[in-house]
C-alpha positions in Angstrom: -35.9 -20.8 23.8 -33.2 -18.7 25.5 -31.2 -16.4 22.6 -27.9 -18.2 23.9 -29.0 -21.9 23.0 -28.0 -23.6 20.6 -30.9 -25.5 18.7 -31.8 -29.0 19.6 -33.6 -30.3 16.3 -34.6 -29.4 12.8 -37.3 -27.5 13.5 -35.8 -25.1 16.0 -32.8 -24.8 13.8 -35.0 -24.4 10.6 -36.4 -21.2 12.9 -34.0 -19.8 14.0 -32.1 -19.7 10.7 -35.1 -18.4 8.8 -36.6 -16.0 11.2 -34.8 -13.0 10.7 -33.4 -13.3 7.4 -36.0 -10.6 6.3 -34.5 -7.8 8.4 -31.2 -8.3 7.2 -32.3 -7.5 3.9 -34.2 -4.3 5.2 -31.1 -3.3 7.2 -28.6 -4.1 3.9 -31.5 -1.4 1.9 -31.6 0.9 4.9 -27.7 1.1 5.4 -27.7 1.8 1.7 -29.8 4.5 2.2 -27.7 6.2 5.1 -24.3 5.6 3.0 -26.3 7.5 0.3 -26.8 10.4 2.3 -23.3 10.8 3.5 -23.8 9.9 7.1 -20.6 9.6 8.8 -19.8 6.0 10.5 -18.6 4.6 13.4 -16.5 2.4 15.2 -19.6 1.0 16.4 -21.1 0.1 12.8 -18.2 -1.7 12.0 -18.9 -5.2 12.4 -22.6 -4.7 10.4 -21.5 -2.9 7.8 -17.5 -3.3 7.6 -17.1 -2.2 4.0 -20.1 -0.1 3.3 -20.0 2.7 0.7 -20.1 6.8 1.5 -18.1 7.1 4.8 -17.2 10.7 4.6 -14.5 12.3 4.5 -13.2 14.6 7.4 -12.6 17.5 4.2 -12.4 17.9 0.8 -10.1 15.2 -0.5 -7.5 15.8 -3.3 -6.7 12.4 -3.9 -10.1 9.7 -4.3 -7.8 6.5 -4.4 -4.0 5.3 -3.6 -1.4 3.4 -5.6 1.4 2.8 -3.2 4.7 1.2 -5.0 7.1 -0.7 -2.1 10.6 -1.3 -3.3 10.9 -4.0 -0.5 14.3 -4.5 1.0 15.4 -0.6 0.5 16.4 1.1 -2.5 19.3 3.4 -2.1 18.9 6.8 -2.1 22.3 8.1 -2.4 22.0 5.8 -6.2 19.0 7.8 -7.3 17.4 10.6 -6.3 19.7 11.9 -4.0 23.3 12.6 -5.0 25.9 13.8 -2.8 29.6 14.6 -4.7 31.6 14.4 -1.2 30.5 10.6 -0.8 32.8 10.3 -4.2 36.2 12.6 -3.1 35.9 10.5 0.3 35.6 7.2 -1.1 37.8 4.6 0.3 37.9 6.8 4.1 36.0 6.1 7.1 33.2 8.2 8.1 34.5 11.5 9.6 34.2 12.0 13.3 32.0 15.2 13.0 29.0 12.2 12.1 29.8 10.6 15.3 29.2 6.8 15.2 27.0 4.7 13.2 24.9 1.5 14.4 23.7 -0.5 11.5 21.7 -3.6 11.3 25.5 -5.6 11.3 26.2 -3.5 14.2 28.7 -0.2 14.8 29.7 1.0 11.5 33.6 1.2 11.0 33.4 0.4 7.1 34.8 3.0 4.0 33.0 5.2 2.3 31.6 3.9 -1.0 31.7 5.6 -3.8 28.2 6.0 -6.4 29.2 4.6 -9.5 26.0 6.6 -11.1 25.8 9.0 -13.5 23.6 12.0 -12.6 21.6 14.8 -14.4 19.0 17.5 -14.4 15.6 16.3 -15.7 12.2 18.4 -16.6 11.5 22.0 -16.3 12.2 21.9 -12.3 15.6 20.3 -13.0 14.8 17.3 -10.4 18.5 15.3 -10.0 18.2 12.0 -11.3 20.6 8.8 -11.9 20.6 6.9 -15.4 19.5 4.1 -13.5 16.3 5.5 -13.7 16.0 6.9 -17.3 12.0 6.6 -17.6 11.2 7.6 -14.5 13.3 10.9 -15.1 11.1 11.9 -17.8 8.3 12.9 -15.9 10.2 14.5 -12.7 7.6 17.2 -13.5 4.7 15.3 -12.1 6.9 13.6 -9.4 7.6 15.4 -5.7 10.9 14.1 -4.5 11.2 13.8 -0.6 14.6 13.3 0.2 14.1 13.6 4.0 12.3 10.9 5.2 13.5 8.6 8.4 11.5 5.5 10.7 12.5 3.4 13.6 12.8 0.4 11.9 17.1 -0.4 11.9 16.1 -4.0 10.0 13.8 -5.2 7.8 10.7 -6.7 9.7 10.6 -3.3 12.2 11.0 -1.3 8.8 8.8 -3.1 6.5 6.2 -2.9 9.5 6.4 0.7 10.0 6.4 1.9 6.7 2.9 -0.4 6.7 1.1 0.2 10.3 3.0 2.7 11.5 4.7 1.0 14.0 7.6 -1.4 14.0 6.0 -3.6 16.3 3.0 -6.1 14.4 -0.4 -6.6 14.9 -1.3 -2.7 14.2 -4.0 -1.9 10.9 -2.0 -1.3 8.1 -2.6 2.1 6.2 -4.7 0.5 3.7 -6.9 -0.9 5.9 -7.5 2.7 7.8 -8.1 4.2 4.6 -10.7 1.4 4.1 -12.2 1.8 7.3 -12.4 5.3 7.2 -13.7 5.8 3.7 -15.1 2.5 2.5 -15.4 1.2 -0.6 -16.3 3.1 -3.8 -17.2 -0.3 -5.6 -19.0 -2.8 -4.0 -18.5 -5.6 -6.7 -14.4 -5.0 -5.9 -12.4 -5.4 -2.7 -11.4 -2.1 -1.5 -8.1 -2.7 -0.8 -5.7 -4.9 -2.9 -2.7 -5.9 -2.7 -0.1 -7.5 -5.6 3.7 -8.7 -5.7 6.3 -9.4 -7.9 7.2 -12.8 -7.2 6.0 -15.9 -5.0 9.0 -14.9 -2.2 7.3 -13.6 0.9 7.3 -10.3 1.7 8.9 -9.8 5.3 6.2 -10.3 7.8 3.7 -11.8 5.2 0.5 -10.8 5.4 0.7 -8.4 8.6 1.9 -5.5 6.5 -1.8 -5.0 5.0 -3.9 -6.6 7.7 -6.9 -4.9 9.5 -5.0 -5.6 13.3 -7.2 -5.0 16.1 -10.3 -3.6 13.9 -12.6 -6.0 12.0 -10.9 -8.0 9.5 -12.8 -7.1 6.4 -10.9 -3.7 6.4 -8.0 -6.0 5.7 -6.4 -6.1 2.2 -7.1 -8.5 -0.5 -4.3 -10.5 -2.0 -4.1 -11.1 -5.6 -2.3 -13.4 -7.7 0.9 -11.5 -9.5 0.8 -13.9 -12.5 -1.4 -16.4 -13.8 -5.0 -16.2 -12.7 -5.5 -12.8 -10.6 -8.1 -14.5 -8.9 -7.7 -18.0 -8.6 -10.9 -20.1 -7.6 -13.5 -17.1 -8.1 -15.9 -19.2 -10.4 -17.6 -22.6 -9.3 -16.9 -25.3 -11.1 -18.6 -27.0 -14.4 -22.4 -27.7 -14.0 -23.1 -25.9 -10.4 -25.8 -23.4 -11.2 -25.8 -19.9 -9.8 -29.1 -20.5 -8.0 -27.1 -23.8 -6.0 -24.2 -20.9 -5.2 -26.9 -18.6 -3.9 -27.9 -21.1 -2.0 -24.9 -22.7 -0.5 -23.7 -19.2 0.6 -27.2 -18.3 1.8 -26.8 -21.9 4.0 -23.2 -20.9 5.0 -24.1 -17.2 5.8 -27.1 -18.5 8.2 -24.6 -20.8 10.0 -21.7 -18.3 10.0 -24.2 -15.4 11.7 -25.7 -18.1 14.0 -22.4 -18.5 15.6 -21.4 -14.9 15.4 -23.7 -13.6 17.3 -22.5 -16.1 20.3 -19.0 -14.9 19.7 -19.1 -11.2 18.4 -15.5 -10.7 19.5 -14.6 -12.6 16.4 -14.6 -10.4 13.8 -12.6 -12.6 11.0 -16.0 -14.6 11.4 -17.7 -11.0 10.2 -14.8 -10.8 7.5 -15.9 -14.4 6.1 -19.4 -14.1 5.8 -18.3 -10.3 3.8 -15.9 -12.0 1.7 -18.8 -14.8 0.3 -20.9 -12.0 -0.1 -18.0 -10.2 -2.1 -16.6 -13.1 -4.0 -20.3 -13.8 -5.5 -20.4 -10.4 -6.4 -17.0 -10.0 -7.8 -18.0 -13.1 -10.1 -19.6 -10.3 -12.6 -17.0 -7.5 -12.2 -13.9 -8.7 -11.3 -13.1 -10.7 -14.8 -13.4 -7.7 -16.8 -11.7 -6.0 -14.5 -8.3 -7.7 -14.2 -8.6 -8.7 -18.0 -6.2 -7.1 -19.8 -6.6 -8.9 -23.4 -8.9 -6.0 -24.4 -5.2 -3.5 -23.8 -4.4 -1.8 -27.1 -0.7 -3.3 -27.9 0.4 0.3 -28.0 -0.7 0.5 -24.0 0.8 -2.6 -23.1 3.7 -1.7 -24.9 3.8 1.8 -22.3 3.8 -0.4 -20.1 6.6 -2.6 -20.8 5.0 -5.5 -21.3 6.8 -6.7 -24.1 10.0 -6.9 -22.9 10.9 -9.9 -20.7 12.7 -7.8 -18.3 10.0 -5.3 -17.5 6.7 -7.8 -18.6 6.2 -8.8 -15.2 6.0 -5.4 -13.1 4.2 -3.8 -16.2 1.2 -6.4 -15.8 1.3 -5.6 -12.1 1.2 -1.7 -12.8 -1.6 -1.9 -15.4 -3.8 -4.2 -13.0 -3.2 -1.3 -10.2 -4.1 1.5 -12.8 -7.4 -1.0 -13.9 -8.2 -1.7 -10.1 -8.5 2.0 -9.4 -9.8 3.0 -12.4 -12.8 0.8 -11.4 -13.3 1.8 -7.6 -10.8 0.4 -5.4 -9.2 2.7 -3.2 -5.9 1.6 -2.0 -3.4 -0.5 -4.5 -0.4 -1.7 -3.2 2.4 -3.5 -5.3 5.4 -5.5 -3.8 8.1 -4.4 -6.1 11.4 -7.4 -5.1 9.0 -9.3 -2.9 11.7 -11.2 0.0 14.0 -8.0 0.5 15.5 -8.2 -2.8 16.4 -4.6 -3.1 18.6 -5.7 -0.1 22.1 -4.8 -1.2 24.4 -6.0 1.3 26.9 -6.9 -1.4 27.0 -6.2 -5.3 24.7 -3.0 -5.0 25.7 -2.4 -8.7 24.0 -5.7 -10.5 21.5 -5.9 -7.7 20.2 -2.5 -8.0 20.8 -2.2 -11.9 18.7 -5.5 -12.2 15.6 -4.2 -10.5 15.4 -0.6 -11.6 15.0 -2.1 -15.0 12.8 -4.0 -14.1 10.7 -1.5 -12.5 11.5 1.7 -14.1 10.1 1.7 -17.5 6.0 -0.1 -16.2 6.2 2.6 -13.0 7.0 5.6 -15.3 4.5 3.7 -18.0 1.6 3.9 -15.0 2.0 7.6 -14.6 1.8 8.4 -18.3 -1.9 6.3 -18.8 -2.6 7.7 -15.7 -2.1 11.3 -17.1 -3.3 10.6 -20.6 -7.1 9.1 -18.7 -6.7 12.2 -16.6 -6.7 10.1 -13.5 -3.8 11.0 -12.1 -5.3 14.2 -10.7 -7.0 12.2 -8.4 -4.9 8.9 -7.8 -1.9 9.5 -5.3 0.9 7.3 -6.5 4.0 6.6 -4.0 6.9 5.1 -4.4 9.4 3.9 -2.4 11.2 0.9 0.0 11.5 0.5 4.0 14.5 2.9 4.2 17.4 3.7 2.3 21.0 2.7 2.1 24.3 3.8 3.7 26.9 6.1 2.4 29.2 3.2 4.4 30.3 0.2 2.3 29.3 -3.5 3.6 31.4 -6.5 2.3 33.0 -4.7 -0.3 30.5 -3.5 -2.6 27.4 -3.2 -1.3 25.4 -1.1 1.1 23.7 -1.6 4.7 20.2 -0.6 6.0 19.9 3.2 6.6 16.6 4.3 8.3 18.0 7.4 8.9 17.6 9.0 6.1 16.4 8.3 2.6 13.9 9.1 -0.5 10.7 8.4 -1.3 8.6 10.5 -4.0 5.0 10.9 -4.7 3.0 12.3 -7.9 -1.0 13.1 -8.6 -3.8 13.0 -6.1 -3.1 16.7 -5.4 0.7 16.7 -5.3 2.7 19.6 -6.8 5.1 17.9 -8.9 8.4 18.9 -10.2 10.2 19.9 -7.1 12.9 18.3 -4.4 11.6 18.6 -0.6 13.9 18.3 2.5 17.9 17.2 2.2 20.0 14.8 3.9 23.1 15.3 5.0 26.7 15.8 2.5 27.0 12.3 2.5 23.1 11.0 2.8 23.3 9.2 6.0 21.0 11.3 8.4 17.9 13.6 7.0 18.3 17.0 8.0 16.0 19.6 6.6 12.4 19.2 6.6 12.3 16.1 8.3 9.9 13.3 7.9 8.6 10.8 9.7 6.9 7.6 8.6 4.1 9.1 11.0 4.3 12.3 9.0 4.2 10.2 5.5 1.0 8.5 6.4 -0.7 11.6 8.0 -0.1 13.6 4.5 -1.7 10.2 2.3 -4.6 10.4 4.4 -4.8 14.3 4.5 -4.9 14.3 1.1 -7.6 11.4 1.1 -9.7 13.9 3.5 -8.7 12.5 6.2 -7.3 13.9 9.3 -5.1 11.3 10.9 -6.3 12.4 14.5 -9.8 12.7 14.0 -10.2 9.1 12.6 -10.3 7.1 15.4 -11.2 2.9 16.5 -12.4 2.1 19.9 -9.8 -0.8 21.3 -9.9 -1.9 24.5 -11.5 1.4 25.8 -8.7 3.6 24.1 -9.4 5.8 20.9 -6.8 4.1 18.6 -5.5 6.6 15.5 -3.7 5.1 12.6 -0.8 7.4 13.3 -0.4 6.8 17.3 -1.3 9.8 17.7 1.7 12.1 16.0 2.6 13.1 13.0 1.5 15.8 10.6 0.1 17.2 6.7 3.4 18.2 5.0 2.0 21.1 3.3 5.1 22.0 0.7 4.0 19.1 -0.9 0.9 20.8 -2.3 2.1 24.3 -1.6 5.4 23.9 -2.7 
């Protein structure tokens, strides 16, 4: 029978399923083997062994696993890391001329000055500037690299969210978690490699795009769990069916699945389901311990915030993350104000007040365990939104997007905390010193990942695709200083 038929009756199907099944598990033992040895993958392996262990690094990594924090919507910088004492004398005046003009998501900016209501001081040893809306956080400015410099494309919140994801503001790109997968694999195979978590049911702008695979197989993509409730909903089978029925259910399913994948093998999310079976039966032994957190001490749960209504919710979220990696999986992401809420067009003061207490206290709690296990060493946190906010008021009391400039800070995996990098301007509208890029943010997280950003490359449509486009560049002060 030609290899492109399709089987006519039972015993041709009964064949065909069955023939082969032995070599898949001597190719499953034999990839092992190769991951083992450090052999380097490629593009080309992809859609046989999408997640396997052991893909090497391009050097010697300073950070083993990611934790990345989005503030979705766009925190303002200006409120707290970043404080500029001319925004205050000019409060209530238009922008001076020497700025030139100003296009905002609402259009050409003609708006006052706002002033920051904040209060501001010197934390730690390295005297990092911080406001008292972030009181917890301050404490441990010592571990924490402030980048005050940062910019992106992205003037609204789909382009920005997108960018600050995939690099570009235009979807349908791999996200940066999904690169790192692809590039590195997974250090657990009982756990998804890349997870992602957020606060609240709202959905995040651009769903699940921001931590998709794009063009490369979609197993690299990320792995949504649940931010309450069940973390996993629908992992076990139900009441009375046996684990030798699952094995064989997913066997049957498998056999059909690879049946028609090797008639289509441009489908790759076929690829990505068979994986995910394979996964969820495996995760049925590790994952429950895993996102458990009834065997917490009160005293960490406590760190954590978990026993305060206002910070319960983000502090499970950050002690899941600090579990996840703990146990293998190499890029955490949280949704911190999932559906822009960190969006102040109006009433900056209760919207921003409202989340930084919400967040402050579990974030600041997740570097402290981190510490304490002596993980942080190797776990890169990051924190941050889209872009900032304006020095310009909108409706009165609030603030409009501001891509142009604005803060983000990281900590651990190799980061030399307690010090400030690059400036913005005297009223934190435009980065000026040190300037970075969202190309340049996501080339140092995979530098420090041992990854160089233009050596890891995905064959697509003939052209070597880089998860960077190829630009950006390692900021070095940030382990230099």
């Amino acid at each position: 029978m030609a290899h492109f038929e399709l089987p006519t009756n039972r015993r041709d199907f009964l064949t065909r399923s069955g023939g082969g099944f032995g070599a898949l598990a001597l190719t499953e033992l034999l990839s092992r083997q190769t991951a083992m040895a450090g052999e380097p993958s490629s593009a080309a392996d992809a859609t046989t062994a999408p997640v396997a262990p052991g893909r090497g690094p391009h050097f010697k990594p300073t950070a083993k696993r990611v934790i990345f924090l989005f503030m979705e919507g766009g925190p303002s910088h200006i409120d707290t890391f970043d404080p500029k004492p001319l925004l205050n004398e000019l409060a209530g005046e238009t922008l001076p001329e020497s700025f030139g003009s100003v296009v905002t998501a609402m259009g050409e900016s003609r708006s006052p000055l706002l002033a920051c209501q904040r209060k501001w001081k010197q934390h730690g040893e390295s005297g990092t500037w911080v406001s008292d809306w972030l009181p917890h956080t301050a404490e441990l400015v010592d571990d924490i690299a402030v980048i005050r410099s940062c910019w992106q494309d992205g003037i609204n919140h789909s382009p920005g969210v997108c960018q600050m994801n995939t690099g570009s503001i235009l979807g349908g790109r791999p996200s940066l978690g999904a690169w790192v997968n692809y590039g590195l694999g997974t250090e657990n195979e009982d756990l998804p490699a890349f997870v992602v978590m957020q606060d609240n049911r709202n959905s995040v702008v651009n769903g699940p795009r921001n931590w998709s695979a794009g063009f490369m197989p979609a197993a690299y993509q990320g792995i949504r769990l649940q931010g309450s409730g069940d973390p996993i909903p629908n992992l076990f089978p139900p009441e009375g069916f046996t684990q030798s029925r699952q094995v064989a259910k997913v066997d049957f399913l498998n056999k059909l699945n690879r049946s028609y994948a090797q008639l289509h093998p441009e489908q790759s999310e076929l690829e990505a389901r068979i994986a995910s079976y394979e996964l969820a039966f495996r995760m049925q032994s590790e994952a429950p311990q895993t996102v458990d957190l009834a065997g917490e001490t009160e005293a960490t749960q406590a760190l954590y915030g978990m026993d305060q209504k206002e910070t319960a919710n983000m502090g499970r979220l950050c002690l899941l993350a600090r579990r996840l990696s703990e146990s293998g999986v190499r890029f955490v992401q949280i949704y911190h104000g999932a559906g822009s809420k960190w969006d102040a067009h109006s009433g900056i003061e209760k919207n921003h007040s409202g989340l930084c207490l919400e967040m402050d206290k579990p974030v600041a709690g997740l570097l402290r365990d981190l510490k304490q296990r002596g993980l942080l060493d190797e776990t890169l946190v990051i924190w941050g939104g889209e872009f900032g906010r304006t020095p310009m008021s909108e409706q009165g009391n609030g603030r409009d997007h501001n891509p142009t400039g604005f803060t983000m800070w990281m900590a651990g995996g190799g980061v030399r905390g307690g010090q400030t990098l690059g400036s913005t301007d005297e009223l934190g509208l435009r980065a000026v010193e040190s300037r970075l890029h969202v190309h340049d943010l996501h080339a140092t997280i995979l530098g420090l990942m041992g990854i160089d950003n233009m050596q890891l490359t995905y064959l697509h449509k003939g052209r070597p695709e880089r998860p960077t486009l190829n630009e950006g560049g390692f900021f070095k002060p940030l382990v230099t200083g």
